[in-house]
C-alpha positions as a Markdown table, in Angstrom:
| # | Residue | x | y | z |
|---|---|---|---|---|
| 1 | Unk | 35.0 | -35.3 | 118.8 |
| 2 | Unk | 33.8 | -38.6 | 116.9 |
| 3 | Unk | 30.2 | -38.1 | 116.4 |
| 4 | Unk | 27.5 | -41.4 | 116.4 |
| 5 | Unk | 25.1 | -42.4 | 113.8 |
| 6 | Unk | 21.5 | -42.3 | 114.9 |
| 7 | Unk | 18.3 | -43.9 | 113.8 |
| 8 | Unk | 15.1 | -41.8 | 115.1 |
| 9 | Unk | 11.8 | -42.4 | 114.7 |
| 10 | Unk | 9.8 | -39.1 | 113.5 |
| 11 | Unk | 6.3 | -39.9 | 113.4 |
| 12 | Unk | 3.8 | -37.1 | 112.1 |
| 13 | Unk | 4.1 | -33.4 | 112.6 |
| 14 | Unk | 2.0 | -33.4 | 115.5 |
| 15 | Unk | 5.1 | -35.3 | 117.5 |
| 16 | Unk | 6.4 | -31.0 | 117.8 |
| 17 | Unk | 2.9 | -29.9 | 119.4 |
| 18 | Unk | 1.7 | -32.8 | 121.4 |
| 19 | Unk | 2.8 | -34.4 | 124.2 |
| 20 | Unk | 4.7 | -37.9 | 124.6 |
| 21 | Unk | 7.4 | -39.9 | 126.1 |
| 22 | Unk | 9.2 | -39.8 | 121.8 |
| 23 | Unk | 8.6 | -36.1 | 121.8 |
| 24 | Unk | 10.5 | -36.1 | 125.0 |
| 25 | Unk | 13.0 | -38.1 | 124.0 |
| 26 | Unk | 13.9 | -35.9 | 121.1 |
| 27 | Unk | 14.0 | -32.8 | 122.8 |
| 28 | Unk | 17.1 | -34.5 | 124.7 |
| 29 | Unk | 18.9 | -36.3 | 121.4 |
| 30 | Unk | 21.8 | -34.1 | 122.2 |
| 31 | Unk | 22.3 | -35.8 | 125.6 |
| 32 | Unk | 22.9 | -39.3 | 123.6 |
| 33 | Unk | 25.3 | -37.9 | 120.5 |
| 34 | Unk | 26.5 | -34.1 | 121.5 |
| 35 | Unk | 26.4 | -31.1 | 119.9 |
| 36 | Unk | 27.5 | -31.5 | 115.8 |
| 37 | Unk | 29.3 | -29.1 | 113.9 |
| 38 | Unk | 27.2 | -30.1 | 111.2 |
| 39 | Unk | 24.3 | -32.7 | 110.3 |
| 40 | Unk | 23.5 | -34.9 | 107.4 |
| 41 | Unk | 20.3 | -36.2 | 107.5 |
| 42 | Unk | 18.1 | -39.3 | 105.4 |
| 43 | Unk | 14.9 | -38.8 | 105.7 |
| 44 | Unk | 12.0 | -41.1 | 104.5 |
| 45 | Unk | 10.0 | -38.5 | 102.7 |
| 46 | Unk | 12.8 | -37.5 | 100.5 |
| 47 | Unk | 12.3 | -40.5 | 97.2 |
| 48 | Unk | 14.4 | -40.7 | 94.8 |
| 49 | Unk | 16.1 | -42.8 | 92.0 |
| 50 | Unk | 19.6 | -42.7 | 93.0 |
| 51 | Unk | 21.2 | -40.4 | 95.7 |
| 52 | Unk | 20.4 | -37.0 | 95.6 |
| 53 | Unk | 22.2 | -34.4 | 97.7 |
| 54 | Unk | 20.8 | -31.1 | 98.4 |
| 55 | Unk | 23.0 | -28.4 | 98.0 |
| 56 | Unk | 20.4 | -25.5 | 98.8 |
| 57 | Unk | 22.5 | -23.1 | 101.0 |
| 58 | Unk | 18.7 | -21.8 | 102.9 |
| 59 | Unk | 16.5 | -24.8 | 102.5 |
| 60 | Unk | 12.7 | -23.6 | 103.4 |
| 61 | Unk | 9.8 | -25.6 | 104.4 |
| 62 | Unk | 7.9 | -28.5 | 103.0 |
| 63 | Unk | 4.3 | -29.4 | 104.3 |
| 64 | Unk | 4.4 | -33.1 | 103.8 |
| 65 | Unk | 1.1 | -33.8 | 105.3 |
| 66 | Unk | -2.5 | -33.6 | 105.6 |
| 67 | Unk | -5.5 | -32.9 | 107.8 |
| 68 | Unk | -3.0 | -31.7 | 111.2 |
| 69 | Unk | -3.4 | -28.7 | 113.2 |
| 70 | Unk | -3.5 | -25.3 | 111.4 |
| 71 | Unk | -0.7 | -24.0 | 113.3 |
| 72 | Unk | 1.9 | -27.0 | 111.7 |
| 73 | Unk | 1.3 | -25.4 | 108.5 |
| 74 | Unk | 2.9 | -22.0 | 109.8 |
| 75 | Unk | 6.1 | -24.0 | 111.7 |
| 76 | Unk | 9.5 | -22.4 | 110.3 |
| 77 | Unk | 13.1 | -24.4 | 111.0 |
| 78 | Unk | 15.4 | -21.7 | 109.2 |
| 79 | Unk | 18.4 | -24.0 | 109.5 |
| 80 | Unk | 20.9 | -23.1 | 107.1 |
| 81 | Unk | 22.1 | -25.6 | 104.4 |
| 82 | Unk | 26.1 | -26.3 | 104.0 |
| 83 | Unk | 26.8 | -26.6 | 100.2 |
| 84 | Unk | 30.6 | -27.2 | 101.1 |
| 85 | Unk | 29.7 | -30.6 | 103.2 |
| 86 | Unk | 26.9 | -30.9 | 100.5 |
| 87 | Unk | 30.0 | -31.2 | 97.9 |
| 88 | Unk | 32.0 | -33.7 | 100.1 |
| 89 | Unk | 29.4 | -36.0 | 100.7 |
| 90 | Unk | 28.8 | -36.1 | 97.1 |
| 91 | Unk | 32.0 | -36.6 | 96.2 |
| 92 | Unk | 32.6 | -39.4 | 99.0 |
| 93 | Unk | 29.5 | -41.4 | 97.5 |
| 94 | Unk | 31.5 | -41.0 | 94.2 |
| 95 | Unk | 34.1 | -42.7 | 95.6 |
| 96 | Unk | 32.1 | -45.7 | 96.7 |
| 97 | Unk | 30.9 | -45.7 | 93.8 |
| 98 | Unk | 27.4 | -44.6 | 93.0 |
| 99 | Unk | 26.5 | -42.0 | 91.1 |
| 100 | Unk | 25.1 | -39.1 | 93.2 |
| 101 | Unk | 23.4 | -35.7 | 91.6 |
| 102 | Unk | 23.0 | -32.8 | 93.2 |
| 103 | Unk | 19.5 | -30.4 | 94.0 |
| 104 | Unk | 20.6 | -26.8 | 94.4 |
| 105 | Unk | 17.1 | -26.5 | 96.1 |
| 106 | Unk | 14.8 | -28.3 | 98.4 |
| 107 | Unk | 13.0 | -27.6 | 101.7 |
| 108 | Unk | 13.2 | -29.6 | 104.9 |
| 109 | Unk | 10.2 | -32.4 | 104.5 |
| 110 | Unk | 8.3 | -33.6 | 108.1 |
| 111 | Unk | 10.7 | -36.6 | 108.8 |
| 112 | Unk | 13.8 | -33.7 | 108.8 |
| 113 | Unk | 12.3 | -30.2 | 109.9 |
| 114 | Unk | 10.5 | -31.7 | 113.0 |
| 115 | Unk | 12.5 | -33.8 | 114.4 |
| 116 | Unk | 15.4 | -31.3 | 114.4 |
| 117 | Unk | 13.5 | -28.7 | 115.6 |
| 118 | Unk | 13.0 | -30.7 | 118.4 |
| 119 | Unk | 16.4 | -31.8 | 118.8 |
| 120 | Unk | 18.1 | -28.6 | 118.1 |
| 121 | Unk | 15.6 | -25.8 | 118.5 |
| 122 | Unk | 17.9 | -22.7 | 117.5 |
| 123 | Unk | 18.5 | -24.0 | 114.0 |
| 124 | Unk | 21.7 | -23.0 | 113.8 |
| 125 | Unk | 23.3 | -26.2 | 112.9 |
| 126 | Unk | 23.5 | -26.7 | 109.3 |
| 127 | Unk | 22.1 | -29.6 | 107.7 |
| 128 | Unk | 23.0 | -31.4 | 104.5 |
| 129 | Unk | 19.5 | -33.7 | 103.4 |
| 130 | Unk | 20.7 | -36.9 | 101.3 |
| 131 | Unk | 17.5 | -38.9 | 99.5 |
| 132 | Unk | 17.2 | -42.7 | 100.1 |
| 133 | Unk | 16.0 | -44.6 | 96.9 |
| 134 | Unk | 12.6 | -46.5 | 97.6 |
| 135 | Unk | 13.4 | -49.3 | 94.8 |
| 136 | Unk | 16.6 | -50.2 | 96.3 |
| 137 | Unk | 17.3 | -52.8 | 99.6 |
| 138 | Unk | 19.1 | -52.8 | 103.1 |
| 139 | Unk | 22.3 | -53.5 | 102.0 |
| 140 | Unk | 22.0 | -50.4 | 99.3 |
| 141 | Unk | 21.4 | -47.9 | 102.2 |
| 142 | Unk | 23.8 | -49.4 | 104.3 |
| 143 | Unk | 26.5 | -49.1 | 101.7 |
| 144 | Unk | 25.1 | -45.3 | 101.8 |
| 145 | Unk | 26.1 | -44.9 | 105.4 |
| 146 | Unk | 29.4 | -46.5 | 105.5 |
| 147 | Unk | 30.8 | -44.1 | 102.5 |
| 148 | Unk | 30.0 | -41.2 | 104.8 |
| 149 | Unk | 30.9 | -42.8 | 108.0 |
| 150 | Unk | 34.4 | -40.6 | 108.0 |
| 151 | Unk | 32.7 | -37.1 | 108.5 |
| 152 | Unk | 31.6 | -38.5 | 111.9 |
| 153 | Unk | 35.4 | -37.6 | 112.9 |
| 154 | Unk | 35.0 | -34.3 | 111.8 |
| 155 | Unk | 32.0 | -33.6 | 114.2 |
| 156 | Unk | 29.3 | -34.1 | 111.7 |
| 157 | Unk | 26.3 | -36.4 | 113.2 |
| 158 | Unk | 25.1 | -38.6 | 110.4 |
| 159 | Unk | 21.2 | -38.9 | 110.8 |
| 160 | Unk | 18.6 | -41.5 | 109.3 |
| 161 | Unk | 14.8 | -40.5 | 110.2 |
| 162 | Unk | 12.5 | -43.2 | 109.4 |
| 163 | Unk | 10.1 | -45.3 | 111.8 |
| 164 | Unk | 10.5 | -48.7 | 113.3 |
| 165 | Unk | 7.3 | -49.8 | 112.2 |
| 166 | Unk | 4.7 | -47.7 | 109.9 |
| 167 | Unk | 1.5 | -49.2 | 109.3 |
| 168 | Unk | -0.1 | -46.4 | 108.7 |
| 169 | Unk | -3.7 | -47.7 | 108.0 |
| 170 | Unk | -3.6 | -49.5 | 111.2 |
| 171 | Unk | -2.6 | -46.3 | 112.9 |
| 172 | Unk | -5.0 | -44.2 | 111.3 |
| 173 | Unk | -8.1 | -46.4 | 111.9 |
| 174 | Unk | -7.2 | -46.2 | 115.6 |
| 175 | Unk | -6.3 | -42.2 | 115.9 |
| 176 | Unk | -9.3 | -40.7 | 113.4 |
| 177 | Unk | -12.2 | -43.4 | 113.5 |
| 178 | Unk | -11.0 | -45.1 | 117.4 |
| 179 | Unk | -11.7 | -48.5 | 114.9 |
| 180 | Unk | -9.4 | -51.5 | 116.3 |
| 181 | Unk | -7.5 | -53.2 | 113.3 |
| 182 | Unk | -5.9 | -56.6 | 114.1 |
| 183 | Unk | -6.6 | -57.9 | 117.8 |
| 184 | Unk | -2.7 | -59.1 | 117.6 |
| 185 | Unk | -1.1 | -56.2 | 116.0 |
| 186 | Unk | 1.0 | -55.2 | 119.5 |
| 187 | Unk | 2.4 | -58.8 | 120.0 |
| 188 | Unk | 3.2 | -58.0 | 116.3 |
| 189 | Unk | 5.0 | -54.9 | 116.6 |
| 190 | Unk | 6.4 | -56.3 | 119.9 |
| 191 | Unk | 8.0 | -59.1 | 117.5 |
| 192 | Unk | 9.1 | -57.0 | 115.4 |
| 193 | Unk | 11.0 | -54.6 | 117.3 |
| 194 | Unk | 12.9 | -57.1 | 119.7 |
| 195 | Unk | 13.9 | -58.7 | 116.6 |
| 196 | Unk | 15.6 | -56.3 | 115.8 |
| 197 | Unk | 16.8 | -55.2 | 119.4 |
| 198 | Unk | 18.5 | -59.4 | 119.5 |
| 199 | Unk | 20.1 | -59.0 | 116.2 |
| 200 | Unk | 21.9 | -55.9 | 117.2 |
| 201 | Unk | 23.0 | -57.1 | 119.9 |
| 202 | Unk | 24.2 | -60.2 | 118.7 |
| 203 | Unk | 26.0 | -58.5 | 116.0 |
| 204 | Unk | 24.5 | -60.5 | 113.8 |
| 205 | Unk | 25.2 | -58.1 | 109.9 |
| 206 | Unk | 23.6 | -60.2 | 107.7 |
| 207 | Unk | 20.4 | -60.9 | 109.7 |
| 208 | Unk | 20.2 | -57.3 | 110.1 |
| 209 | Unk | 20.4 | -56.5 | 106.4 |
| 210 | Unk | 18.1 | -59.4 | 105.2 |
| 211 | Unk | 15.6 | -58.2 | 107.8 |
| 212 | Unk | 12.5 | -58.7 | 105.2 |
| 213 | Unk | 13.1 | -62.2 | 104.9 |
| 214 | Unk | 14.4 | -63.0 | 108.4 |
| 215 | Unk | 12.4 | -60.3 | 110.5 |
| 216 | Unk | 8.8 | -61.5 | 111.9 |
| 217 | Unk | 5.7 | -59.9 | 110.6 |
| 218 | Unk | 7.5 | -57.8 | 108.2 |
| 219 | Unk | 4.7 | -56.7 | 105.9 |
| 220 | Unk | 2.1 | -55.9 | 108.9 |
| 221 | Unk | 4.9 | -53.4 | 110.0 |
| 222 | Unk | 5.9 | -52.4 | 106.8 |
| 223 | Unk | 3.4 | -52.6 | 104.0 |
| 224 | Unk | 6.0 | -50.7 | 101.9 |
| 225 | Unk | 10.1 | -50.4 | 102.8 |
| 226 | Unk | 11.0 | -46.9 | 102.8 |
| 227 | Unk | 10.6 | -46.0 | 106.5 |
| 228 | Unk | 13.2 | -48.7 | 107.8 |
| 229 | Unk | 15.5 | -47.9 | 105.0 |
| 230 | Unk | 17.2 | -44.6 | 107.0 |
| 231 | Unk | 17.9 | -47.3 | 109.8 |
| 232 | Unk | 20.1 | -49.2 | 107.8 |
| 233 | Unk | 21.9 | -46.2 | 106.5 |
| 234 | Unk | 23.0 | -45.4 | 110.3 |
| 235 | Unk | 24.0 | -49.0 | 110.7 |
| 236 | Unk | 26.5 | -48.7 | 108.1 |
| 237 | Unk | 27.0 | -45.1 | 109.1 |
| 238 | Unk | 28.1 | -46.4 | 112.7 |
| 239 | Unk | 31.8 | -48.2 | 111.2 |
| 240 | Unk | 32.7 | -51.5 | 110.8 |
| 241 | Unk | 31.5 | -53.1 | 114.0 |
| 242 | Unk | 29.6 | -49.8 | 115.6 |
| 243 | Unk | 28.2 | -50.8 | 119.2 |
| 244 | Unk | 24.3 | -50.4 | 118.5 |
| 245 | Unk | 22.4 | -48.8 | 121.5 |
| 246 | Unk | 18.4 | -48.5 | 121.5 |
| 247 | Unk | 18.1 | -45.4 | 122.6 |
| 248 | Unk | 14.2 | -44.9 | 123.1 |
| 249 | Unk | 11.2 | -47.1 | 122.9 |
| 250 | Unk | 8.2 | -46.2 | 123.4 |
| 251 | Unk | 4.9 | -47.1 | 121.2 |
| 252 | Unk | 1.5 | -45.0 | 120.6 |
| 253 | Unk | -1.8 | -46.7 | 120.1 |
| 254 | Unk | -0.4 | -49.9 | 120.6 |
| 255 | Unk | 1.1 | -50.9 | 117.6 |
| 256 | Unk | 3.0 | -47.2 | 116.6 |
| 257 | Unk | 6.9 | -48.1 | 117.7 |
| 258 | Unk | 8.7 | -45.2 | 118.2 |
| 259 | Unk | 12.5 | -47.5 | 119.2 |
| 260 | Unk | 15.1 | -44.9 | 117.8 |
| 261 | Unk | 19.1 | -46.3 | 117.5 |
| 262 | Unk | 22.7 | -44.7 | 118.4 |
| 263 | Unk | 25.3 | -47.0 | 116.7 |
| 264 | Unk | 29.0 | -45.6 | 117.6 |
């Protein structure tokens, strides 16, 4: 079976213990791509200069965050690593030629561990973690997904976790202090994310991947790039001329935007 690419939105930690239409929707991701053999997963918390792919065979836990509920800090996802897949998709980014290293051990940060425990509760699906490169564009991370697209025929489901939008001063001020930040940030994330809904549907590439000059309100969704950058890696993960499906939207706080992406 052909697996999809999929862009989900992870959110914080407390998407695993609290309740909400996203939390929902990714305890039923396996209803929109199948059951993998394997995963290979981009998440936005894993920085680096260059690709990185971890080869750790028993990847533990990383506790990303701050100032969440005691009992996030004791979560275990004992997912094994696959240092076989772990080789090939090194050796496939070789071939397109960039210049991937290996880390023979790393843990599973928020943006992997949560949504896949979610997703896949028994954690017994291994999981290969590639870095994305903060410093580097769309088109880079796109390039990224389409030199693994061909494990997607061998049953592996090629993962970006990011966020559509990640304003995370504007979310914060809402959830911790109940302070309203911009009156029009909604209409702005609203914007934002049909943008991107039109331009996938149109088709429309290079719209896509020059998203931070052609998108509206760019910066007051993304003050920095690296959440985004996992969606363009499933784009190109998704072939030539994937069919791009918006899976799940749903927002929190009015301007948190949770849309999440199946390209096949």
């Amino acid at each position: 079976m052909t697996m999809p690419s999929v862009f989900i939105s992870h959110g914080g930690p407390n998407v695993v213990t609290e309740p909400s239409q996203a939390k929902d929707f990714l305890e039923h991701l396996s209803d929109f791509t199948g059951r993998p053999r394997a995963i290979v997963i981009v998440s936005a918390h894993f920085e680096t200069n260059g690709p990185v792919v971890v080869t750790d065979p028993a990847p533990g836990m990383i506790y990303d965050f701050g100032g969440f509920a005691p009992e996030l800090y004791e979560m275990v996802y004992p997912a094994p690593g696959e240092p076989e897949l772990a080789a090939e998709v090194a050796e496939l980014l070789a071939g397109a030629g960039f210049n991937p290293r290996v880390a023979p051990e790393r843990g599973y940060d928020h943006g992997t561990w949560t949504t896949m425990k979610l997703a896949f509760p028994e954690a017994d699906i291994p999981i290969v973690q590639l870095s994305i490169d903060p410093s580097r564009d769309a088109r880079y991370h796109y390039a990224l997904g389409q030199a693994l697209a061909p494990l997607r025929e061998r049953e592996v489901l090629l993962v970006g976790s990011g966020h559509i939008t990640h304003n995370l001063r504007e979310i914060f001020g809402l959830m911790r202090f109940g302070k309203a930040g911009d009156p029009q940030m909604p209409n702005k994330v609203e914007a934002f994310t049909s943008w991107f809904a039109e331009k996938f549907a149109e088709g429309d590439r290079e719209a896509i991947l020059d998203w931070s000059s052609e998108a509206p309100f760019v910066r007051e969704n993304h003050p920095t790039d690296e959440h985004l950058m996992p969606l363009f890696f499933a784009y190109g993960a998704g072939g030539e001329t994937p069919v791009a499906e918006r899976i799940h939207d749903s927002t929190q706080y009015g301007s948190f935007a949770w849309d999440s992406w199946k390209f096949a």
